[in-house]
C-alpha positions in Angstrom: 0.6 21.8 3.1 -1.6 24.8 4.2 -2.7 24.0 7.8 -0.5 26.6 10.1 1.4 24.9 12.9 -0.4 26.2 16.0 -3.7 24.9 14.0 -2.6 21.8 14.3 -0.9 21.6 18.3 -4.2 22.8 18.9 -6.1 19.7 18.5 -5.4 16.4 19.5 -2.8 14.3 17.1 -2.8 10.3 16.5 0.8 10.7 17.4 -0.5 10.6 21.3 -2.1 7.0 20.3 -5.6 7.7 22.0 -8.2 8.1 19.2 -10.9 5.1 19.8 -11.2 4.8 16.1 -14.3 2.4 16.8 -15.8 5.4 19.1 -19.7 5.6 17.4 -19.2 10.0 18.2 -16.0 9.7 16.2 -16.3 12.7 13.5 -16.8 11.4 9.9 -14.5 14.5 8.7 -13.5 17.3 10.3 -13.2 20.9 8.4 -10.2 22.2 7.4 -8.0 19.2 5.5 -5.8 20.9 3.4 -6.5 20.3 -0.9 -4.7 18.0 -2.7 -2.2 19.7 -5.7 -0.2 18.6 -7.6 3.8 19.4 -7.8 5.6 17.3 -10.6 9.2 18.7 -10.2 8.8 17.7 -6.5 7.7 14.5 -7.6 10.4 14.0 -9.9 13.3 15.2 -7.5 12.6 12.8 -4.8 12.1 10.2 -7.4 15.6 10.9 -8.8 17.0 10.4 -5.3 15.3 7.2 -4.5 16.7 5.6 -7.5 19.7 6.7 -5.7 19.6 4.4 -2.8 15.9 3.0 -3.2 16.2 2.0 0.9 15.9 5.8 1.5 12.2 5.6 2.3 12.5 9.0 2.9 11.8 10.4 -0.2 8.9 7.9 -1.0 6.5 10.6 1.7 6.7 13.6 -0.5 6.0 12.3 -4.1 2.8 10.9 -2.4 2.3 14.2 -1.1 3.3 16.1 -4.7 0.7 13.3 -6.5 -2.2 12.9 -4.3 -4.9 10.8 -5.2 -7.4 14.3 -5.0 -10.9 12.1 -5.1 -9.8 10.6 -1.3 -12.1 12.8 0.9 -14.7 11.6 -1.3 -14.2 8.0 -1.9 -13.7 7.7 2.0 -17.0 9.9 2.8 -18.9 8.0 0.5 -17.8 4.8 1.9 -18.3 5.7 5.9 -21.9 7.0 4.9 -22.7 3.0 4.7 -24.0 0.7 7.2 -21.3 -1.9 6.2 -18.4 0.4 6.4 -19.6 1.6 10.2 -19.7 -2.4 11.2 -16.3 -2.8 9.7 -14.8 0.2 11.6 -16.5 -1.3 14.9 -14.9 -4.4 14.7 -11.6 -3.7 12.7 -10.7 -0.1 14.4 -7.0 -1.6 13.8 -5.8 -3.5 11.4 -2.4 -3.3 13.0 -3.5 -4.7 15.6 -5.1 -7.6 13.8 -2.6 -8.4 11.6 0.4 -8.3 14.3 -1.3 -11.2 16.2 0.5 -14.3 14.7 -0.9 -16.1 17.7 -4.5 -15.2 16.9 -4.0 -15.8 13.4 -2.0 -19.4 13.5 -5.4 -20.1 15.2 -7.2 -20.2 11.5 -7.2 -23.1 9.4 -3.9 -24.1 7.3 -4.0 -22.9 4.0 -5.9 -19.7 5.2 -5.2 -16.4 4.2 -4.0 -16.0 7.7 -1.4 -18.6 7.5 0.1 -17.2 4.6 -0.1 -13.9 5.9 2.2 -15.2 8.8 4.5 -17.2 7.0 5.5 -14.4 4.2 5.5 -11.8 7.5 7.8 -13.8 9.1 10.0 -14.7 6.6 10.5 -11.4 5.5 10.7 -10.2 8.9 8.1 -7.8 8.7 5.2 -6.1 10.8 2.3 -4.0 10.2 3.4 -1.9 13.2 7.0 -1.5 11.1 5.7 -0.5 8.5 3.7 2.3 10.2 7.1 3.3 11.9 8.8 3.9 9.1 6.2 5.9 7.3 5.3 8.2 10.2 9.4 9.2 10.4 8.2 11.4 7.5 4.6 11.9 7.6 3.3 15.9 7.7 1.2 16.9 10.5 -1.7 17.4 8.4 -2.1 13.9 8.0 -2.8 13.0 11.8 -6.8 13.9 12.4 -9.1 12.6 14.6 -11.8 11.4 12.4 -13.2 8.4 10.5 -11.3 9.5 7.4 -7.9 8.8 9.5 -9.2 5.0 9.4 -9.9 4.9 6.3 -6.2 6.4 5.2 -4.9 3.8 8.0 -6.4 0.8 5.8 -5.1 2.0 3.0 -1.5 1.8 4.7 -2.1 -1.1 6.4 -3.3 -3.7 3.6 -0.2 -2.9 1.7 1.8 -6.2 2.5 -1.7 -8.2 2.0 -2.0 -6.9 -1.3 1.4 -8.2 -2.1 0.2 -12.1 -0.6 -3.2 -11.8 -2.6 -1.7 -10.7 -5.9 1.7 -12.9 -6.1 4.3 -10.0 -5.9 6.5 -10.5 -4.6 9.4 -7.3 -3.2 11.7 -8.2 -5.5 12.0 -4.5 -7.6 9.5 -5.6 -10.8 6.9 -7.0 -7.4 7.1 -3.8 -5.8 6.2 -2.0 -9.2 3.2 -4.1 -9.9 2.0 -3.6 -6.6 1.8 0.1 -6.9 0.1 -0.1 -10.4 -2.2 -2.7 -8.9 -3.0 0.0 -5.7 -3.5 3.2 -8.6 -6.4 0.8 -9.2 -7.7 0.4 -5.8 -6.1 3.8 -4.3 -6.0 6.3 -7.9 -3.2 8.4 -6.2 -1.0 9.4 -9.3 2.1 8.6 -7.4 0.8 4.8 -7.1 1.2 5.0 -11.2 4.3 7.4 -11.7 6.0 5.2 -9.0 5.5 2.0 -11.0 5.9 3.5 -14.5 9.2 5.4 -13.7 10.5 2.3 -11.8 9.7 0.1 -14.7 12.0 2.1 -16.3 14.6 2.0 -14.1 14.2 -1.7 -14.9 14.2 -1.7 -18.3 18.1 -0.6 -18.1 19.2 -4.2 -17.3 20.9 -6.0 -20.3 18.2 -9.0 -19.7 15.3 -7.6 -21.2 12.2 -9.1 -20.1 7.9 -7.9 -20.1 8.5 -5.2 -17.7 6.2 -2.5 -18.3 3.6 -5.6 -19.7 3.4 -7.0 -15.8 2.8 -3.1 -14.6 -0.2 -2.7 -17.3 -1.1 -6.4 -15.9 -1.2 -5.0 -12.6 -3.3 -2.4 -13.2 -5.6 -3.8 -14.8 -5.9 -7.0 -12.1 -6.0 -3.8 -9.4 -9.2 -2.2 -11.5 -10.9 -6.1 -11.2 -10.6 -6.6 -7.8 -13.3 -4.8 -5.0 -11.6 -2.4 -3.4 -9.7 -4.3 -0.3 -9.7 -1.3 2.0 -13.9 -1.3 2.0 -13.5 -5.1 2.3 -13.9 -6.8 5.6 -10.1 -8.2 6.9 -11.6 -9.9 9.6 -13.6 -11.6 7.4 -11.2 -12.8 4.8 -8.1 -14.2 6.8 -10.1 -17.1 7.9 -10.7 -18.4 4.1 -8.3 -20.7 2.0 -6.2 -17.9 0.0 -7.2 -19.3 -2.9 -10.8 -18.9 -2.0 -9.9 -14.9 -1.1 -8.4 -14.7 -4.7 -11.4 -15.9 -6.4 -14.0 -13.2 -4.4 -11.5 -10.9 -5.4 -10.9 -11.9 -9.2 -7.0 -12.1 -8.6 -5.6 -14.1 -11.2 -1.6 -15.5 -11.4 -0.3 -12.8 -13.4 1.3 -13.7 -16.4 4.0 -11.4 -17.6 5.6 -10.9 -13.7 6.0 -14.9 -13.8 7.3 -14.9 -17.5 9.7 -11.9 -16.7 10.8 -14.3 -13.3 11.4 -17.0 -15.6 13.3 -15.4 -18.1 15.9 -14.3 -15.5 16.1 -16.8 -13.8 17.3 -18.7 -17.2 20.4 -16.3 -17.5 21.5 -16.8 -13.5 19.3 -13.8 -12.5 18.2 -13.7 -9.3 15.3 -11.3 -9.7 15.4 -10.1 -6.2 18.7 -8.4 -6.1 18.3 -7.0 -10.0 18.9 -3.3 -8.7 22.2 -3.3 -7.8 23.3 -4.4 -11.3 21.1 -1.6 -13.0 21.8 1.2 -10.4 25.7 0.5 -11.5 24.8 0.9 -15.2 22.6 3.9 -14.3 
C-alpha cells in the first residue's frame, strides 16, 4: 500500500458512515488510489494459513490485496460514465441496505428472487451487514474513499451471497470454489482464480475423487456468460421469479458441482463438512 497515514486521516473515511453515495456531487474518482501489484509469496503464505483453519477470514484480505484485479479503476470509470449506472447508484446507494430488509423483501411475490434470497439468508444465518463486518476487521485504509468507485467496490462485496443463490453453490468447500471462479469472470481479480484453483486442490486430497477442478472450469465459464451482476440493477431483479433472473443472466444448473454432490453423497459424504476429513490427511 503506498498512501502515507496522515494522507489518509486527512480526508474523510467510510468508516465514519456518512458518505451519501447517491449524492449527484459525489466525485467519480478521486486522485491518488494507490496501483495495483502483484506479490505471489504473499499470496501464497496467507493461502497456506487459511488451509490451516479456513474460518480464519483473516488471511482471505491480503491475497486479494497481493492479486488485485488491476483493470478495476477502469472497468468502474467506464461503467459510472453511463446514464444507467448514475440511475442505479440513485436508487441502490446501498445494497446493504436493500438486501437486510426481509420485511421489504417478503413483500415480493413467492418464488421471487427476493424470497429465496431470504430464505437461504436466514437459514444460513447470514446478513449483508455481517458480511461487511467481517471484511472491514481487515480492510487497509486505502480502500475507504469517498467517491463513486467506493460504490462500485461495495457491489462488488455485497452481491457475493446473491451470486451464490443465482448460480446453485452452495458454501459447502467445492460451492465456495466455484463461486470464486464464477466472480474471476465477473470481477478478473487473480485471487478470485488462485483462490478456487488452489482450493480445488485442497479438495482433490479426499480419497473420494469426484469432477473437482471440472465444476471450477464450469464456473468460470458460467461467470464469463452472465452480464456482469454488479452493473445490473438489484432493485430490479429481486422482484422476478429466480428462475426468470437465471435466464436474463444465462445461469445454467451446473453440471459437474451436482455430479461431484452426487457422488458423495453415494459413499455417506456429506459434502458440506468434506474439509475436516482432508485438512486431517493434509
Amino acid at each position: 500500500m503506498n498512501m502515507h497515514t496522515a494522507d489518509f486521516a486527512d480526508r474523510p473515511s467510510l468508516r465514519q458512515a456518512h458518505v451519501d453515495f447517491a449524492a449527484p456531487d459525489l466525485p467519480m474518482m478521486l486522485p491518488g488510489r494507490p496501483k495495483a501489484k502483484y506479490d505471489l509469496g504473499k499470496a501464497w503464505f496467507h493461502f497456506k494459513e487459511l488451509v490451516k483453519d479456513k474460518e480464519d477470514t483473516s488471511q482471505v484480505t491480503p491475497i486479494f490485496e497481493a492479486l488485485p484485479w488491476r483493470g478495476i479503476y477502469d472497468a468502474a470509470t467506464r461503467f459510472l460514465k453511463t446514464e444507467r449506472a448514475q440511475d442505479i447508484r440513485r436508487n441502490e446507494p446501498s445494497l446493504v441496505k436493500l438486501l437486510d430488509d426481509h420485511a421489504a423483501l417478503r413483500q415480493m411475490p413467492e418464488g421471487s428472487l427476493a424470497h429465496v434470497y431470504c430464505d437461504f439468508m436466514e437459514r444460513e444465518g447470514l446478513s449483508a451487514q455481517g458480511l461487511v463486518d467481517e471484511l472491514d476487521k481487515n480492510r487497509p485504509a486505502d480502500m475507504y474513499w469517498d467517491d463513486q468507485v467506493t460504490w462500485y467496490f461495495n457491489r462488488m462485496r455485497d452481491t457475493h451471497d446473491l451470486l451464490h443463490i443465482l448460480t446453485g453453490f452452495g458454501r459447502d468447500a467445492l460451492g465456495e470454489q466455484c463461486v470464486l471462479a464464477f466472480t474471476y469472470s465477473q470481477q478478473p481479480s487473480p485471487a478470485h482464480l488462485f483462490l478456487g484453483y488452489a482450493g480445488g486442490l485442497e479438495i482433490r486430497k479426499h480419497p473420494v475423487k469426484v469432477p473437482v477442478f471440472r465444476s471450477v472450469r464450469e464456473a468460470q465459464k458460467m461467470g464469463k456468460a452472465c452480464p456482469r451482476l454488479v452493473e445490473m440493477s438489484i432493485s430490479e431483479l429481486l422482484p422476478l421469479p429466480i428462475a426468470e433472473v437465471r435466464r436474463r443472466l444465462n445461469i445454467t444448473v451446473p453440471k459437474f458441482y451436482t455430479q461431484a454432490h452426487a457422488m458423495w453423497r453415494a459413499e455417506g459424504i456429506d459434502p458440506y463438512d468434506l474439509m475436516a476429513p482432508v485438512q486431517q490427511a493434509a
